[in-house]
C-alpha positions as CSV (number, residue, x, y, z in Angstrom):
1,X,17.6,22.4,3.5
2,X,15.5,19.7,1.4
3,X,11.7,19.1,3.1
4,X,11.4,15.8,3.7
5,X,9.7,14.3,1.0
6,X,12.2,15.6,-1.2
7,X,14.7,13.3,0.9
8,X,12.2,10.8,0.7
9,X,12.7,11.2,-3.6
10,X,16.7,10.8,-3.2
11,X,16.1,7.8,-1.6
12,X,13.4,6.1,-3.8
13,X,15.8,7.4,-6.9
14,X,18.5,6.2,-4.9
15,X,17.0,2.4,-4.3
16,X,15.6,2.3,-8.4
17,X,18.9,3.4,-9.7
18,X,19.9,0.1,-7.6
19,X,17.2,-1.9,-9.8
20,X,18.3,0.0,-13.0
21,X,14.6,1.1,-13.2
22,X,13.3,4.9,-13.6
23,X,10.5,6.2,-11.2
24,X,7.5,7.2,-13.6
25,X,6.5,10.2,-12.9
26,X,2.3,10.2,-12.7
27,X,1.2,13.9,-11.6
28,X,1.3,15.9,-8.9
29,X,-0.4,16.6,-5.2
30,X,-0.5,19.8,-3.1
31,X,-2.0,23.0,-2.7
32,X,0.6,25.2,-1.1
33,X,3.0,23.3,-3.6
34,X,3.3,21.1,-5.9
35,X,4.4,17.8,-5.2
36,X,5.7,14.8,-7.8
37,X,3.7,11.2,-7.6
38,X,5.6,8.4,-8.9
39,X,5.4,5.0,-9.4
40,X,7.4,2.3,-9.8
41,X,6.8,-1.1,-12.1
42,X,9.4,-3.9,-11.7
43,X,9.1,-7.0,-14.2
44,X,7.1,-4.9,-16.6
45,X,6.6,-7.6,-19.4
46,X,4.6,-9.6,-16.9
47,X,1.3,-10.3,-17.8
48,X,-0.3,-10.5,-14.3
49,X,0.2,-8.0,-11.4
50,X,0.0,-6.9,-8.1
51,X,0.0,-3.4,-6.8
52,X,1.4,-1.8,-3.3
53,X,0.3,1.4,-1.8
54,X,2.1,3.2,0.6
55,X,2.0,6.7,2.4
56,X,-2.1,7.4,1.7
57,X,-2.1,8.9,5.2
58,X,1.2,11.1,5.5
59,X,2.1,10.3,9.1
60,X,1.9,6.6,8.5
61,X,5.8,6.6,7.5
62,X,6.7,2.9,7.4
63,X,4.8,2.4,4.6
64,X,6.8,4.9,2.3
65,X,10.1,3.3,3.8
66,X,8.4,-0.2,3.1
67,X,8.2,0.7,-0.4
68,X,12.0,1.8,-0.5
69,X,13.3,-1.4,1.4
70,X,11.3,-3.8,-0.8
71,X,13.0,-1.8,-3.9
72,X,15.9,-2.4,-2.3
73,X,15.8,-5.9,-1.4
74,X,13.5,-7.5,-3.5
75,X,14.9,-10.7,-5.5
76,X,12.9,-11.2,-9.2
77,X,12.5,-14.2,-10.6
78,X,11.0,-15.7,-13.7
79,X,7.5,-16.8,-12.3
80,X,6.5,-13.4,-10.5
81,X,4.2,-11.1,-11.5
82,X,4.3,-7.2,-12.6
83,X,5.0,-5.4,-9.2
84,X,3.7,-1.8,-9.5
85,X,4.4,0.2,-6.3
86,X,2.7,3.8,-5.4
87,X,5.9,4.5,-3.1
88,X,4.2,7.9,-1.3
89,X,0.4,8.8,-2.2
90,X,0.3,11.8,0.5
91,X,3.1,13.8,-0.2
92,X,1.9,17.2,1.6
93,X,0.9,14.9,4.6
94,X,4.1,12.9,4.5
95,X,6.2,16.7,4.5
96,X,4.3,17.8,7.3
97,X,3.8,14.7,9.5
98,X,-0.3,14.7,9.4
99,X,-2.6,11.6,8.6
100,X,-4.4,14.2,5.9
101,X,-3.1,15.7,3.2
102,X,-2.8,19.8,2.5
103,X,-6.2,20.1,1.9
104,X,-7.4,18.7,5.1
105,X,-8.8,15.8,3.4
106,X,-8.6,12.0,4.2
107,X,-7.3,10.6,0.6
108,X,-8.4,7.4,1.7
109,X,-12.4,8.4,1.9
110,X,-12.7,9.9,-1.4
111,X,-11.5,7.2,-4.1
112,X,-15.1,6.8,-5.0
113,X,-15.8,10.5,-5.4
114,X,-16.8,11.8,-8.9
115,X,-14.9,13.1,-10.5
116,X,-12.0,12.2,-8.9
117,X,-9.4,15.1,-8.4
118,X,-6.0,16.2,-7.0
119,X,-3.2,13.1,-6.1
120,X,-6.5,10.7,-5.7
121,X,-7.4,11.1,-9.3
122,X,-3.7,10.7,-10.1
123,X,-2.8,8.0,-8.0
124,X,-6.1,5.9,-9.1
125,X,-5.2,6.8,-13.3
126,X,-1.9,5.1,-12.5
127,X,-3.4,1.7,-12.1
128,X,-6.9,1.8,-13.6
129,X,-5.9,-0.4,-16.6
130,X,-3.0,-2.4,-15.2
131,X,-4.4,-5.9,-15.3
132,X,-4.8,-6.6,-11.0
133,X,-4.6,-9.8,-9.2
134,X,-4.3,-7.9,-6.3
135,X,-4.0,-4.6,-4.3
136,X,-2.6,-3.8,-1.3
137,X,-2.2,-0.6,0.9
138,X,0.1,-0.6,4.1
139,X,-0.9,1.6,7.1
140,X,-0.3,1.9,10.5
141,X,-2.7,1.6,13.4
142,X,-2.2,3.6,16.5
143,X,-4.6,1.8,18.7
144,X,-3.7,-2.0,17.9
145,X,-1.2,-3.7,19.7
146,X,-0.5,-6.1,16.9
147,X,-1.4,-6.3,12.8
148,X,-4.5,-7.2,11.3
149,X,-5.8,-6.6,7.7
150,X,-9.1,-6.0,5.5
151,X,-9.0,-8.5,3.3
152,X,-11.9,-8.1,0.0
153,X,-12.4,-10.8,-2.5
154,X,-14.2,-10.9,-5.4
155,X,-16.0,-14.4,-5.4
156,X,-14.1,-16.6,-7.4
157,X,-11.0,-15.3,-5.3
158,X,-9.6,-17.7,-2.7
159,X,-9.3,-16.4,0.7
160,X,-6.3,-18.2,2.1
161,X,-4.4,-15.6,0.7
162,X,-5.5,-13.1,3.3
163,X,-4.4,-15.8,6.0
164,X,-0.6,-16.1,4.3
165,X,-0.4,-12.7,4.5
166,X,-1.3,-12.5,8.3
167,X,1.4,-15.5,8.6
168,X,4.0,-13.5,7.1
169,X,3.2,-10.6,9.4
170,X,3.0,-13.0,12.2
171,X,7.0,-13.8,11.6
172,X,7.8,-9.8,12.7
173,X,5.2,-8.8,14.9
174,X,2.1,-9.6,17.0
175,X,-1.7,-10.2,15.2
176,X,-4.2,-8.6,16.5
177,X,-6.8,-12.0,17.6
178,X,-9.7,-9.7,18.4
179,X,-13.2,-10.8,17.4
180,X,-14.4,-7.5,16.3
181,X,-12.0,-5.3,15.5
182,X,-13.9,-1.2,15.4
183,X,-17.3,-3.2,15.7
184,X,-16.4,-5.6,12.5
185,X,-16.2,-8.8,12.5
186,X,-12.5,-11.1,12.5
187,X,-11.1,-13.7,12.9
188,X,-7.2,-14.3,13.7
189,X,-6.2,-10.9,12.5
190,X,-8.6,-10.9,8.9
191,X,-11.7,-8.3,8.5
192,X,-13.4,-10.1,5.6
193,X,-16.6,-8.4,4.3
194,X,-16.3,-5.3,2.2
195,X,-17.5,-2.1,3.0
196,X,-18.2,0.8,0.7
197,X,-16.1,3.4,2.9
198,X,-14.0,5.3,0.1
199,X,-11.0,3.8,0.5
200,X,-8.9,2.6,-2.3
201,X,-9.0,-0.9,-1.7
202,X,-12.9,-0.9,-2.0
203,X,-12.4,1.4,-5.1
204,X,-10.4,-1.4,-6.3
205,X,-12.3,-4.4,-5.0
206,X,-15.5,-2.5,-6.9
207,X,-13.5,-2.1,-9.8
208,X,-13.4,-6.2,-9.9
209,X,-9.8,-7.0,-8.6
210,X,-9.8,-9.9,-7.1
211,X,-8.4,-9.6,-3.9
212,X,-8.1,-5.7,-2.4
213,X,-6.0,-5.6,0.9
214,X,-6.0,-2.9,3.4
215,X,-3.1,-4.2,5.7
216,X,-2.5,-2.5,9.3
217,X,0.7,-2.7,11.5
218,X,0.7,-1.2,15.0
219,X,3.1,2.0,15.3
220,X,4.0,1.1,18.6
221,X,6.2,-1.3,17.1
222,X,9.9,0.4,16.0
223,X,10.1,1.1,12.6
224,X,12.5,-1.5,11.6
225,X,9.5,-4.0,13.1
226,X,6.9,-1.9,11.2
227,X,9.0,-2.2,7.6
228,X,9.8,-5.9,8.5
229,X,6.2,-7.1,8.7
230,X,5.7,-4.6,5.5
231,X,7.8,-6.6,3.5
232,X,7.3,-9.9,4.5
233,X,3.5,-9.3,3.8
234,X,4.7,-7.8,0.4
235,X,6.9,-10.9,-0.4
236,X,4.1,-13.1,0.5
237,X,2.1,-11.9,-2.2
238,X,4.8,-11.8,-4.6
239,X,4.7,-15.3,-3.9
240,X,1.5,-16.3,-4.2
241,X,1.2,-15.8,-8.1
242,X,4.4,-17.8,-8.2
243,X,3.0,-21.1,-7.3
């Protein structure tokens, strides 16, 4: 019986064969096996792009199945930008349904580490020279009744993007309207000030991409609502260098 990432590589085959586009194949995860990364570039003569993440923690599904049902779905035109989509960055953890990866690590802590090593040093190679406008990882909250994000701009950046993305999110789901979301500070559903944490939206935002986007949906929504708001926020960026 295939494990279930390798189901998870039908399908993503499956949805490029759609596009007429080959997954790239960009190294490999695991320590009790050896698992494939891939990513995916859609309108690669582009100049400008944007990047999705999805899967970093392995029980955060949605985001992996987001990546497959924007692949699916998505509509190119001639003014959008590069899309370059990290369909599954936790393989291990996605097989086996944990938020860490085979290792018992947190991916998502050490994207500052040096050196880099194992899926994190393969995952962050994948995109270091691709010329960003923007980042974005997709994960799910388990605490949150509705989605928020962490939104990091470089200062030149404009912010109102981080507020059309929550509006996009706000057309599937609930926001999250808290003040202080885990003690920092928001406002209608945006965490705004940076924190060093890790993560590879700060990796990014300290890299100098403009905007770096951690977004967060609340998995007591179905999935279909989870993948919904997923895509819509994707879209909405896609978008947003189209203007």
């Amino acid at each position: 019986m295939p494990s279930k990432y390798q189901v998870f590589v039908k399908d993503l085959r499956a949805a490029c064969n759609m596009r007429g586009v080959e997954p790239e194949h960009i190294g490999h995860a695991g320590r009790s096996r050896s698992y494939d990364l891939f990513k995916v570039t859609l309108n690669p003569r582009r100049k400008r792009a944007v990047c999705f993440v999805c899967g970093v923690h392995g029980n955060e599904t949605s985001g992996p199945a987001s990546a497959i049902e924007f692949l699916r779905t998505y509509r190119s035109e001639p003014s959008h930008p590069r899309i370059i989509i990290l369909p599954n960055a936790n393989p291990s953890g996605y097989d086996r349904d944990t938020y860490r990866n085979d290792r018992n690590l947190n991916p998502n802590r050490h994207f500052s580490d040096r050196p880099l090593t194992g899926e994190v040093a393969a995952l962050y190679r994948a995109i270091a020279h691709e010329p960003l406008e923007a980042f974005a990882s997709f994960h799910e909250d388990d605490v949150k009744k509705g989605s928020y994000l962490y939104g990091f701009a470089r200062p030149a950046a404009d912010p109102e993007l981080f507020r059309t993305l929550i509006r996009a999110a706000s057309r599937h789901g609930p926001i999250c309207t808290d003040t202080r979301i885990y003690r920092r500070r928001a406002e209608k559903g945006v965490i705004g000030r940076p924190v060093a944490d890790g993560s590879f939206e700060w990796r990014m935002h300290d890299d100098g991409v403009p905007y770096a986007i951690c977004m967060e949906v609340p998995d007591v929504l179905s999935m279909r609502n989870c993948i919904r708001i997923n895509v819509g926020v994707m879209e909405a960026m896609v978008r947003w260098w189209s203007m």
